[in-house]
C-alpha positions in Angstrom: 7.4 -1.6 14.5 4.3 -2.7 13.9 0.5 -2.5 16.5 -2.0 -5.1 16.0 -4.9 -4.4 18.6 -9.0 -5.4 17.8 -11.4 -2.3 18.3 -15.0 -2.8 17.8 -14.2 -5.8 16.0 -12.2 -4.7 13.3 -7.9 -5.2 13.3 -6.5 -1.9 13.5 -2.6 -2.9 12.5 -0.4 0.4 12.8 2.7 1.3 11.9 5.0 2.7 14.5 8.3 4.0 13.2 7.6 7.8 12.7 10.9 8.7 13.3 11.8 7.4 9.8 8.2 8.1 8.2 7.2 4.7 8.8 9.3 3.4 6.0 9.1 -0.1 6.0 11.9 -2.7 6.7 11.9 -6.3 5.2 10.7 -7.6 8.7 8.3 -5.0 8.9 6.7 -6.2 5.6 7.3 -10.2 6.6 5.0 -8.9 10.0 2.5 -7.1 8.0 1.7 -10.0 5.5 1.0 -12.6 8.7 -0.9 -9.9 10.2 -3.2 -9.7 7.5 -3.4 -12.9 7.5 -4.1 -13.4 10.9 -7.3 -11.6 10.4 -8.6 -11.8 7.2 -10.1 -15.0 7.3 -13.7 -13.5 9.1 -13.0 -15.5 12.1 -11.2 -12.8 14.3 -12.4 -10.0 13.1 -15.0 -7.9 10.9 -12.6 -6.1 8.8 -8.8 -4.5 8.8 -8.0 -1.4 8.8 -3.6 0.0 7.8 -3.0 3.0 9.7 0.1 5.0 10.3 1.6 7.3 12.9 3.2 10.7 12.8 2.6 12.5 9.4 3.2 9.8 6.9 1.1 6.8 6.3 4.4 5.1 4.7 7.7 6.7 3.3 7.8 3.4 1.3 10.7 0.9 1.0 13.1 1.3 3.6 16.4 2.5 1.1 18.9 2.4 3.5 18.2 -1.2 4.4 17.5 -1.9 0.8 21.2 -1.1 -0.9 23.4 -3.4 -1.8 20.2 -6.6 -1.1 18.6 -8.6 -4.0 16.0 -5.9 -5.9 14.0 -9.5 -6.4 13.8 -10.3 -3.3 12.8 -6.7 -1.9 9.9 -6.7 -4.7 8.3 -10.2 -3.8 8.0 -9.0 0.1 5.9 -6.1 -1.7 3.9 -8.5 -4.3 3.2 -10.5 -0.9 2.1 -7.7 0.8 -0.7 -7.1 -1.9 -1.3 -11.1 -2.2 -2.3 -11.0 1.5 -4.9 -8.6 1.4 -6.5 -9.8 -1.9 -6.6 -13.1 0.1 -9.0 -12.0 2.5 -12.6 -13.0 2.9 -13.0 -9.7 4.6 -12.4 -6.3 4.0 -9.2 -4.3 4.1 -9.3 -0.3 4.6 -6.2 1.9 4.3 -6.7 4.9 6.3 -4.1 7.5 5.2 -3.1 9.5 7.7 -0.2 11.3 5.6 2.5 10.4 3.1 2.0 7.3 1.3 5.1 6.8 -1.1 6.2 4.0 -3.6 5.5 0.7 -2.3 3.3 2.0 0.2 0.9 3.8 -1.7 0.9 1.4 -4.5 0.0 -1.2 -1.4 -2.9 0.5 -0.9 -4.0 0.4 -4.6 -5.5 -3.5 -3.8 -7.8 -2.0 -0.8 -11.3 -2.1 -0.8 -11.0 1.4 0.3 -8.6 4.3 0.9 -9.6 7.1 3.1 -7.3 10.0 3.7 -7.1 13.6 5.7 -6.5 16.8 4.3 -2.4 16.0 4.7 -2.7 12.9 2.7 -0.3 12.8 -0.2 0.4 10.1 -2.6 4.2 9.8 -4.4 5.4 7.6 -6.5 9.7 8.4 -6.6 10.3 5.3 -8.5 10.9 6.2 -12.1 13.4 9.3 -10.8 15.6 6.7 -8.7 15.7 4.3 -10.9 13.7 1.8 -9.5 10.6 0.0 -11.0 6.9 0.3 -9.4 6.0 -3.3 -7.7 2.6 -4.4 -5.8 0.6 -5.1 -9.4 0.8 -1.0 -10.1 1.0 -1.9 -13.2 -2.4 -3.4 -13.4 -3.9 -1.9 -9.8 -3.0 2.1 -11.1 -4.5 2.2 -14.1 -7.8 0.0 -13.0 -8.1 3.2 -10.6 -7.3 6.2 -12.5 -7.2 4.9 -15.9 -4.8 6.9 -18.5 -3.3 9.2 -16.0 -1.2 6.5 -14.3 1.5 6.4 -17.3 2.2 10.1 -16.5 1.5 9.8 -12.5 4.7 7.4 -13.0 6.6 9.1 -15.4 6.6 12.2 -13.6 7.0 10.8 -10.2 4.0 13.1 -9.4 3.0 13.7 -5.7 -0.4 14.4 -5.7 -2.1 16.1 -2.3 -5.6 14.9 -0.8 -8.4 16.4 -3.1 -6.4 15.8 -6.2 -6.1 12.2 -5.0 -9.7 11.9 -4.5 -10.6 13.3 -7.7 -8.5 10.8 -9.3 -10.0 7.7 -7.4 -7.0 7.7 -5.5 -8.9 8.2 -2.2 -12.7 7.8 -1.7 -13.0 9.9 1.6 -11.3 12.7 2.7 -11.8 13.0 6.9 -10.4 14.8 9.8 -7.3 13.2 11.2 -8.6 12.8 14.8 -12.0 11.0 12.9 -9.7 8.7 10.5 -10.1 5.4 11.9 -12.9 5.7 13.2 -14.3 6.4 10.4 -12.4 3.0 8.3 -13.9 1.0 11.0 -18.1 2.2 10.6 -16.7 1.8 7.2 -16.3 -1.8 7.8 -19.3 -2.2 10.1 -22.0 -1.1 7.5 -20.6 -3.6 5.0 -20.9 -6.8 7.1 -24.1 -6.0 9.3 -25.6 -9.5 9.7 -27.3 -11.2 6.3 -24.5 -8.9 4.2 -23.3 -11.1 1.3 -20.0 -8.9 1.5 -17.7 -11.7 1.2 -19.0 -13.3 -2.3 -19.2 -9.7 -3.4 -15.4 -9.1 -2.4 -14.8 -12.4 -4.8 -16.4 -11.0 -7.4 -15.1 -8.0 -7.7 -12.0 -7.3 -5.9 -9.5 -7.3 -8.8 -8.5 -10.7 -10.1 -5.7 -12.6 -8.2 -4.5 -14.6 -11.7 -4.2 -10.5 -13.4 -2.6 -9.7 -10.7 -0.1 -12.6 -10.3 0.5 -11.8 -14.6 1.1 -8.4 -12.9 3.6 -9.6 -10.2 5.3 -12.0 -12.9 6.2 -8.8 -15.4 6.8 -6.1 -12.6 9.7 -8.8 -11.1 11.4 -9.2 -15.0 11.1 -5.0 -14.7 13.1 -5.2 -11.4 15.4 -7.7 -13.2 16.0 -5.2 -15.7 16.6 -2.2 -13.8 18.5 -4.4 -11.9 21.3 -6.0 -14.0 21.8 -2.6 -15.7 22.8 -1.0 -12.7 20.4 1.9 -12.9 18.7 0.9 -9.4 21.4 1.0 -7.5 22.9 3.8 -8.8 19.8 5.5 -8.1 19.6 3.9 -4.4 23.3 5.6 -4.0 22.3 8.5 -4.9 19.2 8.5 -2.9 21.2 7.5 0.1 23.7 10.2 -0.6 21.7 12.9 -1.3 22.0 15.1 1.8 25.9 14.7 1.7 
């Protein structure tokens, strides 16, 4: 469910379940992890770009898979996700080609940049199922868009393209046929030969010990939500809805 091909030097890793908005499966999260790994070391490839097919970049956590399994356990495959890309000695684009909800889009927070098309829309659902946010959003959110991400959460706000940008959400908006294309020069200015890109990524990427704190109180918050029963009564109903 997931593509992993090389263009001009840069992993392009796709996902490829658009019948179900590319919502992501605990394999699917186990596969994108090692593929990020695979390449992120600078000795296969330039850079990595996260793509999507179909009109969503990610519907998220896959909830019909999820019900009834460990919340714990479903969080760490996300807080491994984000470790993975933060672990890179190269650079890690998201090119959002559509939705980008809940675990998704709070994957993409750790990128070193997000570029989107005029259908791009970020969601966060959590807070209205009953779930808690995961991936460091607790720290990665607010780095990016400061006080607004207590009410971006609270609301379960789904913000289109240019609001996204304006926010710092997104930091190109481009035409959909141009996307990935344009994640990969993206990746090609920033380690021409004699860049210093990866010291730079070091130094200013956001800290891997924050964002471990981060993980550590975001997996208590799943706990929580957890043994109350508020998460799966909220999965149920999400499940249910259309019956």
């Amino acid at each position: 469910m997931i593509d992993v091909t090389v263009r001009d030097e840069v992993a392009v890793i796709t996902l490829r379940r658009p019948e179900k908005l590319n919502a992501l499966t605990a394999d699917m999260r186990r596969s994108l992890a090692a593929a990020v790994r695979d390449h992120g070391d600078g000795g296969r490839a330039r850079g990595i770009v996260v793509t999507g097919t179909g009109r969503a970049f990610s519907a998220g956590e896959d909830i019909n898979e999820a019900v009834g399994q460990s919340l714990l356990a479903e969080v760490e495959l996300f807080h491994d996700l984000t470790r993975s890309v933060l672990e890179t000695r190269v650079p890690v684009v998201a090119a959002v080609n559509g939705l980008a909800v809940g675990g998704a889009a709070e994957w993409t927070l750790c990128f070193d940049a997000r570029l989107g098309t005029p259908q791009t829309e970020y969601f966060w659902p959590e807070n209205h199922i009953g779930l808690s946010i995961s991936n460091a959003a607790s720290f990665l959110l607010p780095r990016l868009v400061g006080g607004r991400a207590l009410r971006l959460v609270l609301d379960s706000t789904r913000l289109g393209a240019e609001e996204a940008r304006s926010l710092g959400l997104l930091d190109e908006i481009a035409d959909p046929g141009t996307l990935v294309a344009r994640a990969i020069a993206l990746i090609h200015r920033w380690t021409e030969p004699g860049t210093a890109t990866a010291v730079h990524l070091e130094l200013l990427r956001p800290s891997l010990a924050e964002v471990e704190r981060a993980f550590a109180a975001e997996t208590e918050a799943a706990r929580e939500v957890e043994q109350s029963g508020i998460a799966q009564a909220g999965m149920d109903r999400f499940v249910n809805r259309r019956t």
